[in-house]
C-alpha positions in Angstrom: 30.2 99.0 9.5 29.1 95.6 7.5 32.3 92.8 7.7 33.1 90.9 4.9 30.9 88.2 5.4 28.2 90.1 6.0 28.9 91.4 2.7 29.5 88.7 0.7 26.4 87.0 2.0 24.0 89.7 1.0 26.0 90.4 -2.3 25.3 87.0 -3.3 21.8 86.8 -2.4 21.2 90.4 -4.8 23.7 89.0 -7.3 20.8 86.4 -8.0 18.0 88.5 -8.6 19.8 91.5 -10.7 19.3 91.8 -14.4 23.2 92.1 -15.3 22.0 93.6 -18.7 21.1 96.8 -16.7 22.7 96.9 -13.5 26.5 97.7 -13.2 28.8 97.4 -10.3 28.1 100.7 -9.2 24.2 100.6 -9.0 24.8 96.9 -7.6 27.1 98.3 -5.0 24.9 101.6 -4.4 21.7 99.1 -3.5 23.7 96.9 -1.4 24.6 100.2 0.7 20.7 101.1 0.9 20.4 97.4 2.2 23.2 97.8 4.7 22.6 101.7 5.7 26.2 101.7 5.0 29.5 102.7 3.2 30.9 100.2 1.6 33.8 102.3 -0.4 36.4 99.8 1.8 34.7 96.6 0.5 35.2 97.8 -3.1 38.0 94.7 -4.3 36.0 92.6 -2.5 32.6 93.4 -4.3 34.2 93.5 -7.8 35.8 90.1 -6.9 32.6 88.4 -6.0 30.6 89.9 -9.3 33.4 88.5 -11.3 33.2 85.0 -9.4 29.5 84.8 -9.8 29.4 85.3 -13.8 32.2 83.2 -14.3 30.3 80.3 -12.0 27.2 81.3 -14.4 29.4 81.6 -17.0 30.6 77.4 -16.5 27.0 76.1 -15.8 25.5 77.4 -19.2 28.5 75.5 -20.2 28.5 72.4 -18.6 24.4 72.4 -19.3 25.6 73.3 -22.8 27.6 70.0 -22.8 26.3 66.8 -23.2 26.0 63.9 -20.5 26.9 60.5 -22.3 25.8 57.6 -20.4 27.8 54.3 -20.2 26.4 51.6 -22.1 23.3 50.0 -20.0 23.6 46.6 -18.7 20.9 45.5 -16.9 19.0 45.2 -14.9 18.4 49.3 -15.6 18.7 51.5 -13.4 16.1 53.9 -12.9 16.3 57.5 -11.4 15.3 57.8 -7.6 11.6 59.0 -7.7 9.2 59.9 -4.8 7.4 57.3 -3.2 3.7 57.2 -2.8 2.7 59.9 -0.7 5.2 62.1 -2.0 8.0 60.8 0.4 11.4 60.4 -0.9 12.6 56.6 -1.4 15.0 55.5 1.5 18.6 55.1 1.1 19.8 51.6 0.4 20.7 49.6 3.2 24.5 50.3 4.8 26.5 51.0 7.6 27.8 54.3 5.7 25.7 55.4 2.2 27.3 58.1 0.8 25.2 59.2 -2.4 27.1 59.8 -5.4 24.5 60.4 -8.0 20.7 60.0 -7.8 21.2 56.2 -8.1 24.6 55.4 -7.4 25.7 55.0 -3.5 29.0 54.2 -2.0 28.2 52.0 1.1 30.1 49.7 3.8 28.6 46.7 4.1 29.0 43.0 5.6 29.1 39.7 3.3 29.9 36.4 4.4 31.0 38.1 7.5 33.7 40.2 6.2 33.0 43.9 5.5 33.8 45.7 2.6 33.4 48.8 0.6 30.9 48.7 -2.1 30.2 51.4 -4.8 26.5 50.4 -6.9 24.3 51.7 -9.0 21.0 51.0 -7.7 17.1 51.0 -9.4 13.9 51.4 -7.7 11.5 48.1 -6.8 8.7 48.4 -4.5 9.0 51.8 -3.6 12.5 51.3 -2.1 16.1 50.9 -3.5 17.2 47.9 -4.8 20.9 47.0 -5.9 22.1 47.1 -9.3 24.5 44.5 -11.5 26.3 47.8 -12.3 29.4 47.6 -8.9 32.3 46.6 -7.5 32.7 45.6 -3.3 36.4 45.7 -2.1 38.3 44.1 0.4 39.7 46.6 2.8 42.8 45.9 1.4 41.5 46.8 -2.4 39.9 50.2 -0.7 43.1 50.7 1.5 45.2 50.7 -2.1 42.5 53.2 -3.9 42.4 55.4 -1.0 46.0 55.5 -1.3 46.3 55.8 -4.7 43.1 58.8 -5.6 45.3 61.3 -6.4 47.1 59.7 -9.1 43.7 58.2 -10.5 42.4 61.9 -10.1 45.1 63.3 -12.2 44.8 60.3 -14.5 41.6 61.0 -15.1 42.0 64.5 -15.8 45.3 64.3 -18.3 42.8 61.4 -19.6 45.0 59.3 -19.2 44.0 56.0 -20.7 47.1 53.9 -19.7 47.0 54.5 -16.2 45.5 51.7 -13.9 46.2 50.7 -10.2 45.8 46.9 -9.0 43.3 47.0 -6.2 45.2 44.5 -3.9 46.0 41.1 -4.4 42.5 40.3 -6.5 41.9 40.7 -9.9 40.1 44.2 -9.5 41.3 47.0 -11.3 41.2 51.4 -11.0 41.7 52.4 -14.2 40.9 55.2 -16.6 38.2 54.5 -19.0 36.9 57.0 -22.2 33.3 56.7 -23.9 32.2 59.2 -26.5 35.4 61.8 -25.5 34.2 61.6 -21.7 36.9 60.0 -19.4 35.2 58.1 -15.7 37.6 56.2 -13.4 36.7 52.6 -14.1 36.1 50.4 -10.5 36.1 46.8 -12.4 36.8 43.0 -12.0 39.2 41.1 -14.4 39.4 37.9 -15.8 42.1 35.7 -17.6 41.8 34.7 -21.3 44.5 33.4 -23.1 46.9 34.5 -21.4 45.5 38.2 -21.1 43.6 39.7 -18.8 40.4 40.9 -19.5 37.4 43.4 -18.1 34.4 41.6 -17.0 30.8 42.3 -16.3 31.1 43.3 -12.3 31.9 46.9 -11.9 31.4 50.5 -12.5 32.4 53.9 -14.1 32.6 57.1 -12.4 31.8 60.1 -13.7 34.1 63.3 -12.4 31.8 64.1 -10.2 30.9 60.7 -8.4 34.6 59.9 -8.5 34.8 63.2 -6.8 31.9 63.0 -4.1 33.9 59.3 -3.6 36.9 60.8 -2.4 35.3 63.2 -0.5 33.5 60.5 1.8 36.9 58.6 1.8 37.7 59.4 5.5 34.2 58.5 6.2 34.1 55.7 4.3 36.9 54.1 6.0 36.3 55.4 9.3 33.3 53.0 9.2 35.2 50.1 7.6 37.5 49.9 10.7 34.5 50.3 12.9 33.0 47.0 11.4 36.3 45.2 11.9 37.8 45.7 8.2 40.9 46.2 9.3 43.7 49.4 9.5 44.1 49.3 6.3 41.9 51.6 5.4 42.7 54.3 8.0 40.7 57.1 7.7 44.3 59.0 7.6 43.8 58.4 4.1 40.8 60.0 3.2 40.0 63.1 1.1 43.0 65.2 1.4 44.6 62.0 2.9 44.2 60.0 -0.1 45.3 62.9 -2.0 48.6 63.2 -0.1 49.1 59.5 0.4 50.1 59.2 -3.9 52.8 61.7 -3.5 55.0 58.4 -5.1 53.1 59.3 -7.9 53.4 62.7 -8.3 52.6 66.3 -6.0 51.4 65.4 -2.7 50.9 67.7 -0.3 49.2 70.4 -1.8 48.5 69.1 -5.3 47.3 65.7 -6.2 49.5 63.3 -7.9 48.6 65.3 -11.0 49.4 68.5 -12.0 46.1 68.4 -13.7 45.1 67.8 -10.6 46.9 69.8 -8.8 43.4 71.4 -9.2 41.8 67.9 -9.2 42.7 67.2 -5.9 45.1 68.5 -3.1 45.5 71.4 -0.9 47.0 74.0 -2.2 48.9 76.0 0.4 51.8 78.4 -0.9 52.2 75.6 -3.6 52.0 71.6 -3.9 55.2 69.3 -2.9 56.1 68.4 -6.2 55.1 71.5 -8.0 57.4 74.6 -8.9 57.4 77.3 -7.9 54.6 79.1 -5.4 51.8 79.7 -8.4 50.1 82.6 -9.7 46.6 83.7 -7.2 44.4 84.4 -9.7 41.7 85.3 -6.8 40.8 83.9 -3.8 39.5 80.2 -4.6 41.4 80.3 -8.1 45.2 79.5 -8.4 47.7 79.0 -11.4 50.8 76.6 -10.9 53.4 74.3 -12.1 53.2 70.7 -11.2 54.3 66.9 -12.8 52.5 63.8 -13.0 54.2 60.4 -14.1 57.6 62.6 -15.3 55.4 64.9 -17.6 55.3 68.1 -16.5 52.1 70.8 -17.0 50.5 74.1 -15.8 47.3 73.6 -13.8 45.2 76.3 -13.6 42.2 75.6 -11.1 39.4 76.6 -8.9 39.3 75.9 -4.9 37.3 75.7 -2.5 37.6 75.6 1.0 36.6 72.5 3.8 38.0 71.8 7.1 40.4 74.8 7.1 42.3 73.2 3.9 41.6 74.6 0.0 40.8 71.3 -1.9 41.1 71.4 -6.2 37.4 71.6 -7.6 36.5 70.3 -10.8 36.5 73.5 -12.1 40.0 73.9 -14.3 42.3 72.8 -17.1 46.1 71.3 -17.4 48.3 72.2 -19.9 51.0 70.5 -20.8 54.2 72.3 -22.1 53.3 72.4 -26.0 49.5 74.2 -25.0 51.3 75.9 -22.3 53.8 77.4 -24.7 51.0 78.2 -27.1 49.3 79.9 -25.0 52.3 82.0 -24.0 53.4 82.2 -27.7 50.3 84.3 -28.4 49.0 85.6 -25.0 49.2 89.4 -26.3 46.4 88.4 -28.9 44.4 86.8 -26.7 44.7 89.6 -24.6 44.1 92.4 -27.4 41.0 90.2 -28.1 39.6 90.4 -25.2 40.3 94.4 -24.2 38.6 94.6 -28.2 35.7 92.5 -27.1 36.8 90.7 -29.6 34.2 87.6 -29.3 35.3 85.8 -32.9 38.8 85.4 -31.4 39.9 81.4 -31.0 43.3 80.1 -29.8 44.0 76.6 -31.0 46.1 75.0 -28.2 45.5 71.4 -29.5 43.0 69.3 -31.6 40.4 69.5 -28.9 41.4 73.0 -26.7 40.8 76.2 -27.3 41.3 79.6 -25.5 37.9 82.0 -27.0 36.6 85.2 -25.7 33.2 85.1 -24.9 30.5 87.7 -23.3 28.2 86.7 -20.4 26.1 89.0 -19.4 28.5 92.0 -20.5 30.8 90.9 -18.7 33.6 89.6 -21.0 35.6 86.0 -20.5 38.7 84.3 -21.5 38.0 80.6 -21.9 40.2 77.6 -21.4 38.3 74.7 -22.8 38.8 71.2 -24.3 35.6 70.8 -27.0 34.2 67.2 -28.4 32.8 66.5 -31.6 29.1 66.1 -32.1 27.3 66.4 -35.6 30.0 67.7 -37.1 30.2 71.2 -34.6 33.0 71.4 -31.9 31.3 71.8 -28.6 32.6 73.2 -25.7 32.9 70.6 -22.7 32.9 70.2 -18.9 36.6 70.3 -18.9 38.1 73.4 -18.9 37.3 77.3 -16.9 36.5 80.4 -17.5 38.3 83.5 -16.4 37.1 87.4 -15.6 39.2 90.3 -16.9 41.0 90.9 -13.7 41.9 86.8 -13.0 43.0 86.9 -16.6 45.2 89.9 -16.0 46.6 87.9 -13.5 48.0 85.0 -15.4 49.0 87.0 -18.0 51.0 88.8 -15.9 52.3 85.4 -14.3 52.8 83.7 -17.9 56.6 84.5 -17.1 56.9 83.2 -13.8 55.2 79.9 -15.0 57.3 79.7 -18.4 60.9 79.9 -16.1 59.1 77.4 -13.1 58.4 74.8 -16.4 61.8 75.4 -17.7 63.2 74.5 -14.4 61.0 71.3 -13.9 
């Protein structure tokens, strides 16, 4: 009899080859029992689950492709994408004690100057056949990474309530992590400040994060400052606070233990066991990596409703999700049986405003139908669908329907 590893393992690798305008779950599930030489009638939930999962993860990349990427404005000198070095070789990393890639171009890396070391996040362009660093960065003191390691949650759930007023003083200097927007896309800023009549001001030096790199970022945290102690930067960057560390270490700011100092983030970045300190209630399981729930960030409470996935025993917030605060919370709730009679009706013309830029829609993928939670931009007059927001199966929308109730009273309590 095939365990449920075994099964999810060959599910997924069949998933990727079937034609989903033919096949079914039953023809899907009857070849995966000719490739096991087995029953598989006990596995059933799980099969259906992982379908689901896979064309809603389809479902979000035809999105996000669908979405455009705007770029910061260029300073120079540009940056070019990492290409292959003569002889068809990949171009080294830049030089570091620890380079943790963020983007094609953009490392994270601990480094020594003037005999101090010091974290230093650059974008980076290609001389010579080798990596050369960029104008586009910001180095920090250990005590300037020892306050952003600390304070990555709240800048996570900054970032996704896009949350323009939020910033954090990196230490004593004039550096700044603040939340910065250009064309309706929101990157946690890294930059230095200067004084002008009597204000202070952003300068040249430093850098803007996409999502993702500001994601990858906090990943590497623990690494990042294992290596800064190791080259004599000090305890204040303890590797203690490092991806879920960092996370858990802005609980003054909001959730801590489970969800980030965001409730948008309590998908953007905590664990999530049983429910975040600081958020209400124990949640709705929508499956087994996604997860409704009530949580606050800075006094303003919202309903998260996220994707997880799974490292080092812990289930971390992926980027995957949307936050709702209580008046797209409560129109959501307010019409929840429509939505719902829309998508048992197939109903694909059916939109849900929830605010100026977010939408619930039905859509179909593969005939597989969806309920999407999405914030849209403007571009050429059309409202796009954006990175920002996910996609839900029948049965995971069943699910939160079914928990609306449960997160109503936990939001009226908060």
């Amino acid at each position: 009899m095939a365990d449920a590893r075994t099964v999810k393992q060959k599910l997924r690798k069949l998933l990727r080859v079937v034609d989903f305008d033919v096949e079914t779950q039953r023809s899907i599930t009857a070849q995966l029992e000719r490739e096991l030489n087995t029953s598989l009638s006990q596995h059933k939930p799980l099969i259906k689950e992982e379908i689901d999962a896979f064309l809603t993860e389809q479902q979000d990349e035809e999105d996000d492709a669908g979405s455009d990427s705007e770029p910061e404005p260029a300073r120079p000198p540009p940056a070019k994408k990492q290409k292959a070095a003569s002889g068809g070789a990949a171009l080294p990393p830049p030089p570091g004690d620890c380079v943790v890639p963020l983007s094609a171009v953009r490392f994270a890396t601990v480094r020594q100057y003037g005999g101090k070391s010091m974290v230093d996040v650059r974008e980076f362009y290609e001389k010579d056949n080798s990596l050369k660093p960029g104008a586009k960065g910001l180095a920090l003191q250990p005590e300037g990474w020892a306050v952003l390691v600390q304070q990555a949650g709240a800048l996570t759930g900054a970032l996704e309530a896009g949350d323009d007023a939020f910033r954090v003083e990196l230490g004593a200097s004039t550096k700044r992590a603040s939340i910065s927007t250009f064309k309706g896309r929101h990157s946690v800023d890294l930059r230095e400040y200067y004084e002008k009549e009597g204000e202070m001001r952003p300068g040249k030096k430093g850098i803007a994060l996409q999502a993702e790199e500001w994601g990858k970022l906090c990943t590497a945290a623990a690494q990042l400052s294992q290596q800064l102690q190791q080259s004599g930067g000090g305890s204040g960057a303890a590797p203690s606070a490092g991806p879920s560390g960092a996370r858990k270490a802005a609980g003054s700011a909001g959730p801590s233990s489970g969800a980030t100092a965001n409730p948008a983030a309590a998908g953007a970045s905590g664990a999530v066991a049983g429910g975040a300190a600081g958020a209400f209630g124990s949640g709705v399981e929508l499956s087994s990596t996604r997860r409704a729930d009530v949580s606050t960030f800075k006094n303003v409470v919202y309903v998260n409703i996220r994707e997880y996935y799974e490292k080092d025993g812990q289930k971390l917030p992926g980027s995957k999700g949307i936050s709702l605060p209580r008046e797209q919370f409560a129109a959501l709730n307010a019409h929840a049986a429509e939505l719902d009679a829309a998508v048992k009706q197939h109903n694909t013309a059916y939109e849900l405003q929830l605010s100026a830029k977010r939408k619930a829609t039905v859509s179909c993928f593969k005939k597989t139908y969806l309920v999407n939670l999405r914030e849209y931009y403007e571009k050429d007059g059309q409202q796009l669908p954006g990175k920002k927001g996910i996609s839900l199966s029948e049965d995971q929308w069943a699910k939160l329907l079914a928990g609306l109730p449960g997160l109503a009273a936990a939001l009226d309590q908060a």
